[in-house]
C-alpha positions in Angstrom: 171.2 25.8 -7.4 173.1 26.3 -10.7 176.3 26.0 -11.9 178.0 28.9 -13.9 180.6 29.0 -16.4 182.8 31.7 -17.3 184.0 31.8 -21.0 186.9 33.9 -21.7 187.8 33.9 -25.5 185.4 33.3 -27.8 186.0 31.6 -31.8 182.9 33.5 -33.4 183.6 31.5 -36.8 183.5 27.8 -35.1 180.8 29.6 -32.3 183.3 27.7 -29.5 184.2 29.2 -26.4 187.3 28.3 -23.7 187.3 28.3 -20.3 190.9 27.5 -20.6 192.7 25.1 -22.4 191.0 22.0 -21.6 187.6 23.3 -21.7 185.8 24.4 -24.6 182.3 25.0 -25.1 180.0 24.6 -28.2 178.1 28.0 -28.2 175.7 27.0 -31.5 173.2 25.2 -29.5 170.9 26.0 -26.8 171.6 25.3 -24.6 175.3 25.2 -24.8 177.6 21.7 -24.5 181.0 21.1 -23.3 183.1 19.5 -25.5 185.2 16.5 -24.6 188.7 17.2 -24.8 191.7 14.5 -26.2 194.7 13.8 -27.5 194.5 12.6 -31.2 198.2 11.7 -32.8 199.4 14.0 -30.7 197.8 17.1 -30.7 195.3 18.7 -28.3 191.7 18.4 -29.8 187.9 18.3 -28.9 184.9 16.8 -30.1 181.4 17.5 -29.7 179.7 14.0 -27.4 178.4 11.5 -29.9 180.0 12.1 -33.2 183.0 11.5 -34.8 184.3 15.0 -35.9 187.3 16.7 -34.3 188.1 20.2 -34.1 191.8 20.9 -33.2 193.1 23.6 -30.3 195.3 25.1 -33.7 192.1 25.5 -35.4 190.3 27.1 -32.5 193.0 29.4 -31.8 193.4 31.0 -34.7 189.9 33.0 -34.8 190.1 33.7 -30.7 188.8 36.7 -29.6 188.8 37.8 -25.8 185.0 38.3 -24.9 183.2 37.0 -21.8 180.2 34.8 -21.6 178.5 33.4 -18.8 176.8 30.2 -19.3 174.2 29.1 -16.0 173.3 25.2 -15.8 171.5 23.7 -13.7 173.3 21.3 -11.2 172.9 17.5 -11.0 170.0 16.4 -8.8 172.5 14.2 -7.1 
């Protein structure tokens, strides 16, 4: 069983797609990771799990194109 994700716009510059708003995906690597989403000094950003670098919704935004991707994962064993 796997679990599928549909991207709508895609930043080709930053390679990061959204689901919506709260979910972005970095497309870079294979395969694919979601990035975590929060609020830094008040403004909407996400960072890629383990480091320290912050890429802000404004950012992201302003290279959005509308193109769909599907990304397939596999489900948790549990």
């Amino acid at each position: 069983m796997e679990q599928i994700v549909r991207i709508q716009y895609v930043n080709t510059k930053l390679q990061i797609g959204l689901v919506n708003w709260r979910q972005a995906w970095l497309l870079s690597v294979n395969p694919a990771i979601q990035l975590t989403t929060e609020v830094y000094k008040g403004k909407l950003v996400f960072r890629v799990p383990g480091t320290s670098r912050r890429i802000s919704y404004q950012r992201i935004k302003q290279g959005l194109i509308k193109k769909q991707i599907i990304i397939q994962q596999k489900a948790l064993p549990f």
